[in-house]
TORROMAR-688250 format. One record per atom (N, C-alpha, C): x negated, y negated, z; residue in three letters. Coordinates in steps of 0.2 Angstrom, whole numbers, padded with zeros to 4 digits, always signed. Atoms other than C-alpha are relative to their C-alpha. Last residue first. Example, Ala and Ser with C-alpha at 12.3 -4.5 7.8 and 13.67 -1.06 7.14 Angstrom:
+0004+0006-0001SER;-0068+0005+0036SER;+0004-0005+0003SER;-0004+0006+0000ALA;-0062+0022+0039ALA;-0004-0006+0000ALA;
REM end
This chain:
+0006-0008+0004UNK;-0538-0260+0084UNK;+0001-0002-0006UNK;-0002-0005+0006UNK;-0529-0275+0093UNK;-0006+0005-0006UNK;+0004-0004+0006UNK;-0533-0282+0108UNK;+0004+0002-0004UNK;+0000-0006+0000UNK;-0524-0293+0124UNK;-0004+0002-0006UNK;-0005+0000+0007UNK;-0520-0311+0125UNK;-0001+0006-0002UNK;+0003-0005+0005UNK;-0526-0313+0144UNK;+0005+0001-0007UNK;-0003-0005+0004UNK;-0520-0328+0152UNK;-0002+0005-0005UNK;+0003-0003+0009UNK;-0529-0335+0161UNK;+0004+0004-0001UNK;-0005-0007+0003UNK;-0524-0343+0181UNK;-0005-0002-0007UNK;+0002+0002+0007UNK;-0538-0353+0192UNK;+0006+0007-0005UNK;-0002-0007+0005UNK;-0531-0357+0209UNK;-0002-0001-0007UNK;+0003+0001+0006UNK;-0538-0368+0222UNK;+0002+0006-0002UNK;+0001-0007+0006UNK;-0529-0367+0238UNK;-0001-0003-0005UNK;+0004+0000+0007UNK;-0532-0383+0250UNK;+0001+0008-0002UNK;+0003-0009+0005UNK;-0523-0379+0265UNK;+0000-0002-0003UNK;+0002+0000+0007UNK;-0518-0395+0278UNK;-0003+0006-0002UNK;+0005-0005+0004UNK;-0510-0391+0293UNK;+0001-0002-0005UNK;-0001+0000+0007UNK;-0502-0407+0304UNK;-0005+0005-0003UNK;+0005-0003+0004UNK;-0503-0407+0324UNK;+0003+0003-0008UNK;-0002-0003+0006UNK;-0496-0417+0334UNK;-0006+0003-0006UNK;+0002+0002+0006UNK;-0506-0419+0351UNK;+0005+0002-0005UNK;-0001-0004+0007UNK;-0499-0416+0368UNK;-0005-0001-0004UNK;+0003+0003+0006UNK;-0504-0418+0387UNK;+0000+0004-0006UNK;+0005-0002+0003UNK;-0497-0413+0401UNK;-0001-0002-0008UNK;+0005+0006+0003UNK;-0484-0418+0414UNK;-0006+0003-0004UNK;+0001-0004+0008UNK;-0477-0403+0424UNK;+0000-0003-0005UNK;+0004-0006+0002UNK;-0481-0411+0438UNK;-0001+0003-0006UNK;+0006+0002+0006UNK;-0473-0429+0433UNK;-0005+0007+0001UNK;+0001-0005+0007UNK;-0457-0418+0440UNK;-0006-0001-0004UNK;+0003-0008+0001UNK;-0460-0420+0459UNK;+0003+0004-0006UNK;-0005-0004-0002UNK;-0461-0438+0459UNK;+0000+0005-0003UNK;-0003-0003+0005UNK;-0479-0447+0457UNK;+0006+0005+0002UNK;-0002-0006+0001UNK;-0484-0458+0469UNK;+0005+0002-0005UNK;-0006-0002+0003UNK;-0493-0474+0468UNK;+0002+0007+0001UNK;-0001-0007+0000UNK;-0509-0482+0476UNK;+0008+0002-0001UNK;-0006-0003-0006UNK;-0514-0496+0470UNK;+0000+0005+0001UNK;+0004+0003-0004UNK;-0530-0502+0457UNK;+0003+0002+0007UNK;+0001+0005+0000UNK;-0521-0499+0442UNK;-0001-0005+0005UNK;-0001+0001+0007UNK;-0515-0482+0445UNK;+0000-0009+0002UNK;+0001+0006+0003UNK;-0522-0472+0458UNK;+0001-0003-0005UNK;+0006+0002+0006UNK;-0515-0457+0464UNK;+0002-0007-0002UNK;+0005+0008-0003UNK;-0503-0447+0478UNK;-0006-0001-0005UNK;+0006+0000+0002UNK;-0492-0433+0469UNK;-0004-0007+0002UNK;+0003+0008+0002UNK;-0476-0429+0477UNK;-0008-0001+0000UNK;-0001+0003+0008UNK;-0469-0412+0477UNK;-0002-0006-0003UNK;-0007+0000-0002UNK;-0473-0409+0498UNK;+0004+0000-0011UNK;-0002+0000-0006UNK;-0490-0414+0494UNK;+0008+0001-0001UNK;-0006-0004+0000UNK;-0499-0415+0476UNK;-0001+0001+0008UNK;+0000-0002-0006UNK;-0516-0427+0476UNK;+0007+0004+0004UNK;-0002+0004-0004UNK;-0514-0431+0458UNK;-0002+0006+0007UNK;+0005+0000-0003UNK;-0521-0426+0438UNK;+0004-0004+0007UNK;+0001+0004-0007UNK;-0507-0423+0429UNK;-0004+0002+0005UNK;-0005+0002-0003UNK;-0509-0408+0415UNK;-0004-0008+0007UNK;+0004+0006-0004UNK;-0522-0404+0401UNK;+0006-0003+0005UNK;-0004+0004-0002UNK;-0515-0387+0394UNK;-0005-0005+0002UNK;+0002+0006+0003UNK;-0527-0375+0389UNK;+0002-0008+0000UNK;-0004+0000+0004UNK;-0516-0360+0394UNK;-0004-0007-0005UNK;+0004+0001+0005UNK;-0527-0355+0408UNK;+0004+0000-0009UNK;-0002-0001+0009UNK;-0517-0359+0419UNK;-0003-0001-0002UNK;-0004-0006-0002UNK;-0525-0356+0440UNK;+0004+0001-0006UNK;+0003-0006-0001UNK;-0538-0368+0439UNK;+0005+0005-0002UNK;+0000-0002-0009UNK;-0529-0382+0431UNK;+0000+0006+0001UNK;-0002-0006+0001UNK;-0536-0391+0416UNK;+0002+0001+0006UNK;+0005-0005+0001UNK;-0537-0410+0418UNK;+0004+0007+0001UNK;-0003-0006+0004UNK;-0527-0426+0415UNK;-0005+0004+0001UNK;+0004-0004+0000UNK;-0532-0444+0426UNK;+0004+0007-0002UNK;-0002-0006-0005UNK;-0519-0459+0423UNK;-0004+0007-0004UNK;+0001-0007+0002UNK;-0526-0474+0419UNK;+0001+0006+0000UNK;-0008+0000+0003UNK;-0521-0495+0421UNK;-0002+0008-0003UNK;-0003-0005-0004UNK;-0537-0497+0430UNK;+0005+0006-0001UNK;+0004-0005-0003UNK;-0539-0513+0423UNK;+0001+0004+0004UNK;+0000+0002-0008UNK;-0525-0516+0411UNK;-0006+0003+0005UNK;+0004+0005-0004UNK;-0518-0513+0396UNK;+0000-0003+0006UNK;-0002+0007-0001UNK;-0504-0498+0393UNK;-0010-0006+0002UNK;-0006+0002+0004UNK;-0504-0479+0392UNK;+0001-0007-0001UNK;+0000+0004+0000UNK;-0524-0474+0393UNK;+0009-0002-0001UNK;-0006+0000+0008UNK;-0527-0458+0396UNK;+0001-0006+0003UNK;-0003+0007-0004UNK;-0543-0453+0409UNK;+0005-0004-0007UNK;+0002+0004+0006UNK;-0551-0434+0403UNK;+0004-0004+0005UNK;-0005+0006+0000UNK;-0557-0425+0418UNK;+0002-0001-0005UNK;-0003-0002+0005UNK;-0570-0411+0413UNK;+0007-0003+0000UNK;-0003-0006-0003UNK;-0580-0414+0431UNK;+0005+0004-0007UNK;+0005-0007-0001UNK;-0592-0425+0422UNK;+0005+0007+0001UNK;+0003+0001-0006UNK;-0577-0438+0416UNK;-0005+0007+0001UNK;+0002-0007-0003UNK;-0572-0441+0398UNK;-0003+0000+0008UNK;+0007-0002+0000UNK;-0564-0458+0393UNK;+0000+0007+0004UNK;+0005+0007-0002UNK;-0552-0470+0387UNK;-0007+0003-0001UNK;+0006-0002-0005UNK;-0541-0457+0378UNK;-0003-0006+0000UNK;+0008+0002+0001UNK;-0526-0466+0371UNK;-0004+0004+0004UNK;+0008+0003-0006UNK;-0507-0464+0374UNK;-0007+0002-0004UNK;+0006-0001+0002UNK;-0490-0460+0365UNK;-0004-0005+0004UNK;+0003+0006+0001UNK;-0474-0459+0373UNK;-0007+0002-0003UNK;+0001+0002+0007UNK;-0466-0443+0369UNK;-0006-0005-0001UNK;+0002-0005+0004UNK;-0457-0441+0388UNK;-0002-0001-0008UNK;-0005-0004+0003UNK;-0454-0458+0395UNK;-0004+0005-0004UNK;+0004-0004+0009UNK;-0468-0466+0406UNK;+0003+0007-0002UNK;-0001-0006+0004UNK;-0461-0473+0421UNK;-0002-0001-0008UNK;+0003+0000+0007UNK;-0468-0486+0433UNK;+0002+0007-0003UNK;-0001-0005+0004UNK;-0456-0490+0449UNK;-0005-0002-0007UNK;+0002+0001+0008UNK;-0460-0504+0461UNK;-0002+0007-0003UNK;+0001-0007+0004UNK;-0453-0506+0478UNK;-0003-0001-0007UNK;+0001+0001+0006UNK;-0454-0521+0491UNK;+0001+0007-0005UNK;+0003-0004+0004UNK;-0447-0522+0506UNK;+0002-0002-0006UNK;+0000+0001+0007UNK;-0441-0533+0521UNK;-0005+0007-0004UNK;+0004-0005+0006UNK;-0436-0529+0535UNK;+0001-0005-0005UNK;-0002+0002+0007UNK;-0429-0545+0550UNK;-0005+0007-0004UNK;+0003-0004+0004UNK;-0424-0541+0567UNK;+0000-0002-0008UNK;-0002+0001+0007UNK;-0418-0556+0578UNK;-0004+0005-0004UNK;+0003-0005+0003UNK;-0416-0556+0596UNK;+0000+0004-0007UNK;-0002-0002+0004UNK;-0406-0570+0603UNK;-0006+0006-0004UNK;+0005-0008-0005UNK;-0415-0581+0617UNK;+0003+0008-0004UNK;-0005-0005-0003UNK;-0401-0595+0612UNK;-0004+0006+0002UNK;-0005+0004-0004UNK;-0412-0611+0609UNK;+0004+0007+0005UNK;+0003+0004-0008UNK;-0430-0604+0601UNK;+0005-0003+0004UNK;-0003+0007+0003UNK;-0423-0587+0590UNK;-0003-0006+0006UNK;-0006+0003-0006UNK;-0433-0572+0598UNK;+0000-0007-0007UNK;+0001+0007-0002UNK;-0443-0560+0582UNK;+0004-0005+0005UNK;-0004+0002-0007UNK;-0446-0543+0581UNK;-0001-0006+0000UNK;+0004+0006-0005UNK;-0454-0539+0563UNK;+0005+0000+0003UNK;-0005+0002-0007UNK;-0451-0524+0552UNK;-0003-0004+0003UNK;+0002+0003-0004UNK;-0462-0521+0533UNK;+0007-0003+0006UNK;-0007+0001-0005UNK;-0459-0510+0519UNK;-0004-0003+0007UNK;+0002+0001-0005UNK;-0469-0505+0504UNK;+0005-0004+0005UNK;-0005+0003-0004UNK;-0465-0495+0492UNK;-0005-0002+0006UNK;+0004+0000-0005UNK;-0474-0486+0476UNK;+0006-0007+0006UNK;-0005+0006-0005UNK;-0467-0476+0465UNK;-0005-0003+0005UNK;+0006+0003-0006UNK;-0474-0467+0449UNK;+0003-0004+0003UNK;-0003+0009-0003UNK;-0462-0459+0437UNK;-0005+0000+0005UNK;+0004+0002-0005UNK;-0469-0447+0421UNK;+0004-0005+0006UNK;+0000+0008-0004UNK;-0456-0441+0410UNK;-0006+0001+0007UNK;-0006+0000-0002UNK;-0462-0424+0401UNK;+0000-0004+0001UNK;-0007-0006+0002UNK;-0471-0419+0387UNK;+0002-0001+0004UNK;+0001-0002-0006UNK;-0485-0436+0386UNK;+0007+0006-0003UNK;-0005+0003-0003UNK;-0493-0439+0370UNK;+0001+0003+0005UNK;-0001-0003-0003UNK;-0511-0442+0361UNK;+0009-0001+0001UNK;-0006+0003-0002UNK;-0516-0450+0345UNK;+0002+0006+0005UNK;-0003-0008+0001UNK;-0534-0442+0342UNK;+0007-0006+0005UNK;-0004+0002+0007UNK;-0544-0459+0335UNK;+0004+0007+0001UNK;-0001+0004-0004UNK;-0555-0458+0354UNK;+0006-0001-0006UNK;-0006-0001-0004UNK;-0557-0440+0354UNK;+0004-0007+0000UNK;
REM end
């Protein structure tokens, strides 16, 4: 599996955010100061891409590689209920968002990376061997 060039069939996006309010007083005027901050960070993995198997898991898992990094893997398995052979996004599905770890965080997948699953191209080779003769027929 490890020489079998993989792809993905839809866009994948993982989001992840974080957001942080403080109450703070100014020290002269007694003034009440709110300050947010946040962070966000989008990862997308465009429909096509090609990816790597890393590796197999007991349960029938596989773990795909799209980029270097520890961690850096997103989990594919069959799903009970399609028996189409498919290998789809492996996540914690809620409301349409999929909670899963990637690269050590936790990221959610927006409610198209579901139907996310895993290709291969696939090329037919056919060897035919033909042997023609010609027959030159009889004469009496």
């Amino acid at each position: 599996m490890k020489k079998v060039q993989f792809y993905t069939s839809e866009t994948i996006i993982l989001e992840r955010s974080d957001e942080q309010q403080q109450m703070a007083t100014t020290g002269s005027s007694g003034e009440l100061v709110k300050s947010e901050r946040s962070t966000s960070e989008r990862i997308v993995i465009p429909a096509n891409r090609p990816c790597v198997f890393e590796k197999l898991e007991d349960d029938g898992t596989v773990q795909i590689r799209f980029e270097l990094g520890g961690g850096r893997v997103l989990r594919f398995a069959e799903r009970r209920n399609i028996s189409n052979g498919r290998y789809y996004l492996v996540a914690q599905w809620n409301n349409g968002k999929g909670e899963l770890d990637y690269g050590g965080s936790v990221y959610y997948a927006v409610r198209g990376s579901s139907a996310a699953y895993l290709m291969v191209k696939l090329k037919n080779w056919k060897k035919n061997q033909r042997k023609d003769r010609v027959v030159k027929g009889m004469k009496v």
